[in-house]
N, CA, C and O of each residue as an XYZ file, in Angstrom:
644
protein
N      47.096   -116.387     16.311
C      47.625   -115.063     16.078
C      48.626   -114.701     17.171
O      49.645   -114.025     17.036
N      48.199   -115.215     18.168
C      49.273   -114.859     19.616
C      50.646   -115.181     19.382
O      51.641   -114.457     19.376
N      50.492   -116.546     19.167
C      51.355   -117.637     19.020
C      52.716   -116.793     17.845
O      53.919   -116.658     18.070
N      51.984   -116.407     16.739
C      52.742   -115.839     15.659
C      53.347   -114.766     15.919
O      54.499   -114.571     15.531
N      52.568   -113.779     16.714
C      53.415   -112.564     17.283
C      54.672   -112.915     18.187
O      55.744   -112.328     18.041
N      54.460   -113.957     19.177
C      55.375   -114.841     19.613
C      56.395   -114.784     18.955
O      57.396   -114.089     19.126
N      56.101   -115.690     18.011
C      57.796   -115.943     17.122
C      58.119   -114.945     16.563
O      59.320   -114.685     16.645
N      57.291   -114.025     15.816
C      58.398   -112.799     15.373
C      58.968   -112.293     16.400
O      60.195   -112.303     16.299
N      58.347   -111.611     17.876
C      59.128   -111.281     18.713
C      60.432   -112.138     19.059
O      61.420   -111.421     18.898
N      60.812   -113.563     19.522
C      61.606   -114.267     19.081
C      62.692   -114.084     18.507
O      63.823   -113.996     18.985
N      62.192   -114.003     17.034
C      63.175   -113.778     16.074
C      63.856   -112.185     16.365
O      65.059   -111.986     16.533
N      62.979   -111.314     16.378
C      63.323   -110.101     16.324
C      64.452   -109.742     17.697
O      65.266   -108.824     17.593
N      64.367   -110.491     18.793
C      65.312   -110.721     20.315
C      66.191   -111.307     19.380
O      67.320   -110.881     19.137
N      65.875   -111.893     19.070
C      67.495   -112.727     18.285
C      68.257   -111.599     17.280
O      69.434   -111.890     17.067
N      67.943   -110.779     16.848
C      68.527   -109.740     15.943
C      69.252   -108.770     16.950
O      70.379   -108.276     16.910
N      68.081   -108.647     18.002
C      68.645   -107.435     18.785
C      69.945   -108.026     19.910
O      70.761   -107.238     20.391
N      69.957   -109.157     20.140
C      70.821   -109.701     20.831
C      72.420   -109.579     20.255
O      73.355   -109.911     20.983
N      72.578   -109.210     19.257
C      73.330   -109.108     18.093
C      74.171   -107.900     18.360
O      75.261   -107.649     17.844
N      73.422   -107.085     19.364
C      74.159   -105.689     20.108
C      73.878   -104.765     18.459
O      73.420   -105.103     17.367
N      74.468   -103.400     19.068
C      73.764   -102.616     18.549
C      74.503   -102.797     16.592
O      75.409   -103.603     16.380
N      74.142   -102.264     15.885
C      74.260   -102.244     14.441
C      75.920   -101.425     13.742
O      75.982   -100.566     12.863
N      77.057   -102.054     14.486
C      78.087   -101.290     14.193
C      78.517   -101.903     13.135
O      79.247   -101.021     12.682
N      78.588   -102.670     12.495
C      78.750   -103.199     11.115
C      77.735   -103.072     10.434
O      76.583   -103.141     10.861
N      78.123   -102.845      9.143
C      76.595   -102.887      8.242
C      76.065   -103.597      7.780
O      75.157   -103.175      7.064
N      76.241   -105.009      7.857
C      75.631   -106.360      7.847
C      75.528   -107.242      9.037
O      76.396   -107.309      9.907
N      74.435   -107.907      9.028
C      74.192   -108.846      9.669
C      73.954   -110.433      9.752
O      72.843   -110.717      9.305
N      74.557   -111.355     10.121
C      74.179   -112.362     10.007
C      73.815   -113.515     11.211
O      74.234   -113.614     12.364
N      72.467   -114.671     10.123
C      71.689   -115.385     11.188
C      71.777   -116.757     10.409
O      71.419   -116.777      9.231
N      72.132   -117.636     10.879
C      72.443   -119.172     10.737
C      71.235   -119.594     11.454
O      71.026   -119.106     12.564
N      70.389   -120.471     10.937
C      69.609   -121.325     11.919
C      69.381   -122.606     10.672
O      69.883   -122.697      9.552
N      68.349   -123.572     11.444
C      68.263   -125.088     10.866
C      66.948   -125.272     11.510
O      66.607   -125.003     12.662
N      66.103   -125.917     10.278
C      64.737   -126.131     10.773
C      64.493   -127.755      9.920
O      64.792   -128.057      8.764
N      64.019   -128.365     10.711
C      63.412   -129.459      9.987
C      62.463   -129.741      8.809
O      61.511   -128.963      8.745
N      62.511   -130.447      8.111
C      61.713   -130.238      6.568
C      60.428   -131.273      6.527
O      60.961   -132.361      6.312
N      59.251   -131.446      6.607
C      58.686   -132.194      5.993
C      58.015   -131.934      5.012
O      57.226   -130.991      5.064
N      58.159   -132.739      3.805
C      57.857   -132.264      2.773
C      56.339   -132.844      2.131
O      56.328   -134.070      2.017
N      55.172   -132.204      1.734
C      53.771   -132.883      1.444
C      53.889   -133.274      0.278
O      55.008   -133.445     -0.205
N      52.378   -133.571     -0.651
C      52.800   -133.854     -1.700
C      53.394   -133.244     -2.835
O      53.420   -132.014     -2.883
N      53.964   -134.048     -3.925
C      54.927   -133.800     -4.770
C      54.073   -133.375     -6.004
O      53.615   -134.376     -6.555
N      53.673   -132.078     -6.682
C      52.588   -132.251     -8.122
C      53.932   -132.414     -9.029
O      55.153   -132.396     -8.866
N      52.894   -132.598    -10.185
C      54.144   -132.428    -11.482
C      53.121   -131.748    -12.212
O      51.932   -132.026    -12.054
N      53.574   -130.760    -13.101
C      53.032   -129.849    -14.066
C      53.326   -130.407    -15.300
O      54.478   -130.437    -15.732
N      52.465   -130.808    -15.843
C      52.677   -131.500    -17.899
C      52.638   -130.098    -18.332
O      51.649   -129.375    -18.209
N      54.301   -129.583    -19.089
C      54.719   -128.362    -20.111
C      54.281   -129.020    -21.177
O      53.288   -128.436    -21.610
N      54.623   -130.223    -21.985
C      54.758   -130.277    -23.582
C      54.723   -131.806    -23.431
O      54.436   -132.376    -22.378
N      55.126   -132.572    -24.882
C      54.635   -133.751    -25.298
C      56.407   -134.474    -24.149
O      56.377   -135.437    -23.383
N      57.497   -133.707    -24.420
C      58.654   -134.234    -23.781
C      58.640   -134.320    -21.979
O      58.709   -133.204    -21.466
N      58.580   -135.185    -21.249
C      58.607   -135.434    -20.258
C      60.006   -134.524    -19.781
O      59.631   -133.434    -19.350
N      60.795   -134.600    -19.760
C      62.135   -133.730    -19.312
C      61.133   -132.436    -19.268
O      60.715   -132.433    -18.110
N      60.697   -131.620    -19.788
C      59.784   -130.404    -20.213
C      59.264   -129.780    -18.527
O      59.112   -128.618    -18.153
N      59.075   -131.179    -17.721
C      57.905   -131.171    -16.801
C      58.768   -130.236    -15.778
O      59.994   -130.137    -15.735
N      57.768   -129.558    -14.940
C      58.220   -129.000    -14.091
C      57.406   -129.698    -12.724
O      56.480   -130.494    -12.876
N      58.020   -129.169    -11.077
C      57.169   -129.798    -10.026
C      57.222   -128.659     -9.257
O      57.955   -127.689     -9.452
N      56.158   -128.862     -8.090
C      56.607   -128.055     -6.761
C      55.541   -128.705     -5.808
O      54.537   -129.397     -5.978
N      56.121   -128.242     -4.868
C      55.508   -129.216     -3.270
C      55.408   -127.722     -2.209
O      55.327   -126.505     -2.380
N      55.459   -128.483     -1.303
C      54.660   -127.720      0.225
C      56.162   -128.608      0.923
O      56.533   -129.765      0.722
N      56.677   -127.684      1.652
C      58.169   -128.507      2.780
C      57.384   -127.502      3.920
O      56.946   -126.407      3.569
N      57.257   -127.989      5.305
C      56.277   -128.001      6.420
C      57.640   -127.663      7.439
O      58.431   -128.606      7.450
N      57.963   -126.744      8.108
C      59.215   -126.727      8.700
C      58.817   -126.473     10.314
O      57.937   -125.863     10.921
N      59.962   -127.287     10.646
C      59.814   -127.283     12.473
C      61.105   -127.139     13.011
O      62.156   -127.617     12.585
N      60.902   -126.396     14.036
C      62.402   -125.660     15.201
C      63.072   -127.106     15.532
O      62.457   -128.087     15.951
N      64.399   -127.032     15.267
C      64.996   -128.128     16.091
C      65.986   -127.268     17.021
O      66.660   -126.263     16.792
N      65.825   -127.976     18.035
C      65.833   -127.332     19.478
C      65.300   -126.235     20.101
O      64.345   -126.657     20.752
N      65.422   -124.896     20.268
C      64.636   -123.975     20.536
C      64.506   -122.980     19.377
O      63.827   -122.035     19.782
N      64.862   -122.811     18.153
C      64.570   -121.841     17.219
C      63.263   -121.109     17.066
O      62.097   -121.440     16.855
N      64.029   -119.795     17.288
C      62.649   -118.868     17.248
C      61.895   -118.720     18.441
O      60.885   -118.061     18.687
N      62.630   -119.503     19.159
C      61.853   -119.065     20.614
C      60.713   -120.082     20.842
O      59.784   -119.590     21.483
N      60.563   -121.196     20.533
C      59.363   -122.050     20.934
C      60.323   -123.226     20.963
O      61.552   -123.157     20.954
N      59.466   -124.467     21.004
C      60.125   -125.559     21.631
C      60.438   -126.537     20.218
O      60.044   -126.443     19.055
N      61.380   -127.550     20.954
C      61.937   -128.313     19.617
C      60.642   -128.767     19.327
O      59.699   -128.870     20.112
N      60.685   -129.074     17.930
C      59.589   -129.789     17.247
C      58.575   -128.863     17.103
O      57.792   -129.441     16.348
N      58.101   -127.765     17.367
C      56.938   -127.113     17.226
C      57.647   -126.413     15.665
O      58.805   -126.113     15.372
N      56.167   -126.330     14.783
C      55.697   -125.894     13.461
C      56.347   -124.704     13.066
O      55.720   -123.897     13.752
N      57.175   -124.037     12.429
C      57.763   -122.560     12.243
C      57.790   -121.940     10.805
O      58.694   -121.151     10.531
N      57.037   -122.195     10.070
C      56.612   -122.308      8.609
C      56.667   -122.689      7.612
O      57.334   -123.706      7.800
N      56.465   -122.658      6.618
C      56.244   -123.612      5.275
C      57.488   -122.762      4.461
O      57.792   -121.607      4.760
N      58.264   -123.690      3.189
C      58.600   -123.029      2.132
C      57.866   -123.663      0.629
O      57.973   -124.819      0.220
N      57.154   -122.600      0.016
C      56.589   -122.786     -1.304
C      58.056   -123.409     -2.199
O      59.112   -122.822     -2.432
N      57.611   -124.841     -2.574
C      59.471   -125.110     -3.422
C      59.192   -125.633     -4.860
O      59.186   -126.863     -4.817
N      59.027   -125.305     -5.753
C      59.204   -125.522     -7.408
C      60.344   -125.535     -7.995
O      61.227   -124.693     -7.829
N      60.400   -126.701     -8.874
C      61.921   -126.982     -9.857
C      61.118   -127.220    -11.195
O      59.912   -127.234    -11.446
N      61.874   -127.340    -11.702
C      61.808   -127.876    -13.484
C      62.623   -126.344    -14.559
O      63.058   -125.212    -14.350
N      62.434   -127.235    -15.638
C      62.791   -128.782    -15.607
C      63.849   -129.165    -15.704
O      64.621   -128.506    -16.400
N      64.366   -130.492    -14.992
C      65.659   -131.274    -14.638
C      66.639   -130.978    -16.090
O      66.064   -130.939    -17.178
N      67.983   -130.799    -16.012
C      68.638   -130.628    -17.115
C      69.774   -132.003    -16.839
O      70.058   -132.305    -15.680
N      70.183   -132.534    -17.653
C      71.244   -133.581    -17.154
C      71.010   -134.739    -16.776
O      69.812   -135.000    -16.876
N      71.716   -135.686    -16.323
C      70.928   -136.869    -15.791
C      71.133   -137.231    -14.485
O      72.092   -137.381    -13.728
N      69.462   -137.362    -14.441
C      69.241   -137.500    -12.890
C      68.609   -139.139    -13.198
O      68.072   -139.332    -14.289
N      68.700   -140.243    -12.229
C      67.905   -141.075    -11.283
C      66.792   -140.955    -10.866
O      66.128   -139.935    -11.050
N      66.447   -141.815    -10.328
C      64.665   -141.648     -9.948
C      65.506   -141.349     -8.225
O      64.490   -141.241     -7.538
N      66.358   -141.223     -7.518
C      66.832   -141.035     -6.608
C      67.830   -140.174     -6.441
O      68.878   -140.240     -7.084
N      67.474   -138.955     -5.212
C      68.311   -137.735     -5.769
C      69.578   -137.442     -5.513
O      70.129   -136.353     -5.678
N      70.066   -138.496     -5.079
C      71.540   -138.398     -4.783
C      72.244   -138.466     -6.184
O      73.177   -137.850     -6.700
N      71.332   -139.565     -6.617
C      72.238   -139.989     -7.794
C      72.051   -139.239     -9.210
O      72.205   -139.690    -10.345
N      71.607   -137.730     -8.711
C      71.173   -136.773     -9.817
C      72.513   -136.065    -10.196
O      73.321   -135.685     -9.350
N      72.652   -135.944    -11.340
C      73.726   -135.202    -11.913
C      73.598   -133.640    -12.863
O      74.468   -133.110    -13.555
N      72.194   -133.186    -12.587
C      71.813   -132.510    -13.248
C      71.874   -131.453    -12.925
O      72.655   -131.124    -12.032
N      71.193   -130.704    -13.450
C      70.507   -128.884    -13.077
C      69.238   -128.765    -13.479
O      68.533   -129.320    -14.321
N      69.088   -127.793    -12.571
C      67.170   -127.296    -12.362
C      66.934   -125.938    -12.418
O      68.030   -125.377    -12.379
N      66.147   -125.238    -12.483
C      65.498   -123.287    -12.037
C      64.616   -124.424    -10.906
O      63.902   -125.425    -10.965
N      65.315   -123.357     -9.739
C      64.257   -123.504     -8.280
C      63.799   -122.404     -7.831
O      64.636   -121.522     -7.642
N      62.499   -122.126     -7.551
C      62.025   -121.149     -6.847
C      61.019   -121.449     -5.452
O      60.027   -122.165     -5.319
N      61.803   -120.502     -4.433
C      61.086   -120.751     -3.117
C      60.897   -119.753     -3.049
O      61.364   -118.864     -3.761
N      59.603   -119.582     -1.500
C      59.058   -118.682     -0.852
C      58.889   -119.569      0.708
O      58.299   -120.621      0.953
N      59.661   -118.659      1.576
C      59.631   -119.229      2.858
C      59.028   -118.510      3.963
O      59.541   -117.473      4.384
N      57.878   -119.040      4.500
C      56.840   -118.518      5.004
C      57.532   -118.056      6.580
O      56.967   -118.605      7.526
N      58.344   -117.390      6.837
C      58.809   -117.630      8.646
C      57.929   -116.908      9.898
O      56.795   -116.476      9.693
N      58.514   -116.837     11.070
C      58.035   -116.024     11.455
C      58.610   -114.602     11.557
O      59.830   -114.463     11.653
N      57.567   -113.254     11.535
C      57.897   -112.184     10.588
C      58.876   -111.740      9.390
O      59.752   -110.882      9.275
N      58.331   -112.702      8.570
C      58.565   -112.189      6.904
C      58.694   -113.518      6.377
O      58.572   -114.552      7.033
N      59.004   -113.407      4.882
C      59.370   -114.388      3.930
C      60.879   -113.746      4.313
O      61.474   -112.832      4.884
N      61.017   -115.134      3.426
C      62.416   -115.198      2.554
C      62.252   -115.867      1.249
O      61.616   -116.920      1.205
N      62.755   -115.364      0.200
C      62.745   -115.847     -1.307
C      63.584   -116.372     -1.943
O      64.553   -115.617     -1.870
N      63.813   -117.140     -2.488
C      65.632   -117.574     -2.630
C      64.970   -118.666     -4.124
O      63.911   -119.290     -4.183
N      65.822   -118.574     -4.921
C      66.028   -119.467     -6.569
C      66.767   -118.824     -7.152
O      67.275   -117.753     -6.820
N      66.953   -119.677     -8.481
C      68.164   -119.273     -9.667
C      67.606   -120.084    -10.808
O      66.516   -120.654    -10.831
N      68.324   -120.054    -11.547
C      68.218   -120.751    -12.356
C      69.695   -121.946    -12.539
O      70.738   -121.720    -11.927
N      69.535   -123.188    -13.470
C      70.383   -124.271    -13.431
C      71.451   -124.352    -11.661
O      72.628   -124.217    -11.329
N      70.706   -124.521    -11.282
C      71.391   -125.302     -9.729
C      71.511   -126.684     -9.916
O      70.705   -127.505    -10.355
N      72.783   -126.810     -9.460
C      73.553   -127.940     -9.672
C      72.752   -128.774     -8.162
O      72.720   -128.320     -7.018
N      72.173   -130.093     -8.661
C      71.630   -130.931     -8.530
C      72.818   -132.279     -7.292
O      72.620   -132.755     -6.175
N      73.476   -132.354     -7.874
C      74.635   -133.409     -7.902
C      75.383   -133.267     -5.796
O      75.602   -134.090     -4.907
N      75.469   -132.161     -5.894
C      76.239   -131.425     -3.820
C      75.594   -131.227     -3.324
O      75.848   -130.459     -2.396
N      74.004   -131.791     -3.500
C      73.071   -130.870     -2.266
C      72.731   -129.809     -2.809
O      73.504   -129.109     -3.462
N      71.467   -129.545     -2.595
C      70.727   -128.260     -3.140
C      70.626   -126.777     -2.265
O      69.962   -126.438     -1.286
N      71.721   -126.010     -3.211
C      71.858   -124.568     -2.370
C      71.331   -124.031     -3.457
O      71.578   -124.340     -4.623
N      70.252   -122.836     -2.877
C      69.574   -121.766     -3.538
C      70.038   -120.649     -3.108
O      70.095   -120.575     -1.880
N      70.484   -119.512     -3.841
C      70.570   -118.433     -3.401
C      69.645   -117.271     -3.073
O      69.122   -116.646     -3.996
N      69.403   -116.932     -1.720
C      68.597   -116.122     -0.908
C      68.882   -114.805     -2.252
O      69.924   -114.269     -2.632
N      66.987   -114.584     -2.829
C      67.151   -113.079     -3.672
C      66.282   -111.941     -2.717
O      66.270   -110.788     -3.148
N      65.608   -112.211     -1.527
C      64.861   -111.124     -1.172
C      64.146   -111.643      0.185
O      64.075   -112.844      0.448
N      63.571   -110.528      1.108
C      62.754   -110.617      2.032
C      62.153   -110.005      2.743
O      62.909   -109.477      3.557
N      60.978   -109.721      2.933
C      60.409   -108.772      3.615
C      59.925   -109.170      5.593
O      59.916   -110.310      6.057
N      59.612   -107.983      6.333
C      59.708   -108.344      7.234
C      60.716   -107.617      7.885
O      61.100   -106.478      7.622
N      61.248   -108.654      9.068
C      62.484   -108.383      9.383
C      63.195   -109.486      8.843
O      64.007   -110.143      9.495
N      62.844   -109.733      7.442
C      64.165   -110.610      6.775
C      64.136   -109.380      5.472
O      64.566   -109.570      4.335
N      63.702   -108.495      5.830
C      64.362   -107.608      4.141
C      65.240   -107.012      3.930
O      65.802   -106.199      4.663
N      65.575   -107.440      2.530
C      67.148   -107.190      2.440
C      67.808   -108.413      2.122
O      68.747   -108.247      1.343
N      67.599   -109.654      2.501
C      68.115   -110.849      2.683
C      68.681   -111.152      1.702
O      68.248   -110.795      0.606
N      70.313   -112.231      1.889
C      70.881   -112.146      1.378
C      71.068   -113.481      1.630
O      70.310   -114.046      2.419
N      72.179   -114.225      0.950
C      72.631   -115.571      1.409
C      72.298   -116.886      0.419
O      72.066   -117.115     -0.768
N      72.442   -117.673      1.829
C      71.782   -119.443      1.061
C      70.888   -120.076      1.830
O      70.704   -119.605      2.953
N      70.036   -121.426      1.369
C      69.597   -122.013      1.980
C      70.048   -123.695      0.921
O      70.072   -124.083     -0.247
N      70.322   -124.177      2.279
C      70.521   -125.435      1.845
C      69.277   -126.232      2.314
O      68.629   -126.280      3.360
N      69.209   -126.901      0.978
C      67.718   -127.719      1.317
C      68.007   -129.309      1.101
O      68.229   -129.874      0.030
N      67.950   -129.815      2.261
C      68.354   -131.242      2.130
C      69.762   -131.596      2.373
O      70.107   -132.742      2.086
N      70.491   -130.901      2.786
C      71.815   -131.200      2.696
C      72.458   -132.806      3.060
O      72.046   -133.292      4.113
N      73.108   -133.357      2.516
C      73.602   -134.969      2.579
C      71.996   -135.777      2.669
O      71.854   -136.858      3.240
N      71.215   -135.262      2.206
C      70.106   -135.949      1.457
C      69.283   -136.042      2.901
O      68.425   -136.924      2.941
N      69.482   -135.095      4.270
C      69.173   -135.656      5.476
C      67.488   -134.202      5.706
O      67.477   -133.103      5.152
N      66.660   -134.600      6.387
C      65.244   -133.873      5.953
C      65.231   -132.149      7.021
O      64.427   -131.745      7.861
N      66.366   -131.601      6.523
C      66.634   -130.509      7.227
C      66.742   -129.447      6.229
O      66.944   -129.673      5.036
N      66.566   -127.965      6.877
C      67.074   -126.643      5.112
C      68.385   -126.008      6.553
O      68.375   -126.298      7.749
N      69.374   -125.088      5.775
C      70.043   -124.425      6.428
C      69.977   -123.387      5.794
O      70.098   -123.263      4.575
N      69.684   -122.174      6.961
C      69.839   -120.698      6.112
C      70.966   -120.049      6.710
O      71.159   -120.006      7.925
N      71.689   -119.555      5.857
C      72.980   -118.436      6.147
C      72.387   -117.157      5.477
O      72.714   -116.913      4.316
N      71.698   -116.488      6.015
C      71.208   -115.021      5.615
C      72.070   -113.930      6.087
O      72.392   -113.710      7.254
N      72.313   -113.454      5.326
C      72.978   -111.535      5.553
C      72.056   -110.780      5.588
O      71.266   -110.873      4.649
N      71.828   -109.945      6.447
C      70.866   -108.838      6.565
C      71.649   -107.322      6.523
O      72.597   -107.119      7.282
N      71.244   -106.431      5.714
C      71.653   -105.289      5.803
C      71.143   -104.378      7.211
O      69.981   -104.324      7.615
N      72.379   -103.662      7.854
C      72.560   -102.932      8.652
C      71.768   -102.279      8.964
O      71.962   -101.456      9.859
């Protein structure tokens, strides 16, 4: 519990460092490492394409993010797709498709929520940031998950003023 108050304070120095609120948006770039647990698949119907998935991605500070040390734990994002539209590979580079993704990103003080529907599969997977509570509410933006297929997310969040 210590530990967690920790990082929101953290985060929250990082907002305020930002000087005082003379624009009415705000923005925070950071990069956290991804490990991702296991993969389920959900059986929709008799058609395999039908299927939908979602996993557990385990995220850690690279370098000091959030105020603790590289490599230490900084929360989970809940990540579900299905089902694949287009043709994809059993390897995801070589996916050409579209998906509905929905996340929930556990940080320290607040989520962030971010999906759509048909995200293009094919450039790296950007979701668009729909919500967040905390001191992420309001949130706005992207998160790139996986970008050049390498085990990292990037968030570009806008925060209202």
């Amino acid at each position: 519990m210590r530990r967690a108050l920790l990082l929101a304070a953290a985060v929250a120095a990082v907002f305020a460092a930002a000087g005082p609120a003379q624009a009415t948006k705000r923005s925070l770039r950071f990069t956290v490492k991804l490990v991702q647990e296991e993969t389920l698949r959900h059986h929709i119907s008799s058609a395999q394409s039908n299927d939908t998935f979602s996993t557990t991605l385990r995220l850690f500070a690279i370098g000091e993010e959030f105020g603790v040390k590289d490599a230490s734990r900084v929360g989970t994002m809940a990540f579900a797709w299905g089902p694949l539209k287009g043709h994809c590979s059993n390897h995801s580079a070589g996916c050409q498709g579209t998906t509905d993704i929905s996340t929930v990103t556990q940080l320290p003080g607040g989520t962030i929520t971010a999906g759509g529907k048909n995200i293009s599969l094919s450039g790296g997977i950007v979701v668009p940031i729909t919500a967040g509570t905390g001191i992420f509410k309001g949130a706005r933006g992207t998160i790139q998950i996986a970008p050049a297929w390498a085990p990292r997310e990037i968030f570009d969040v806008t925060l209202p003023g």
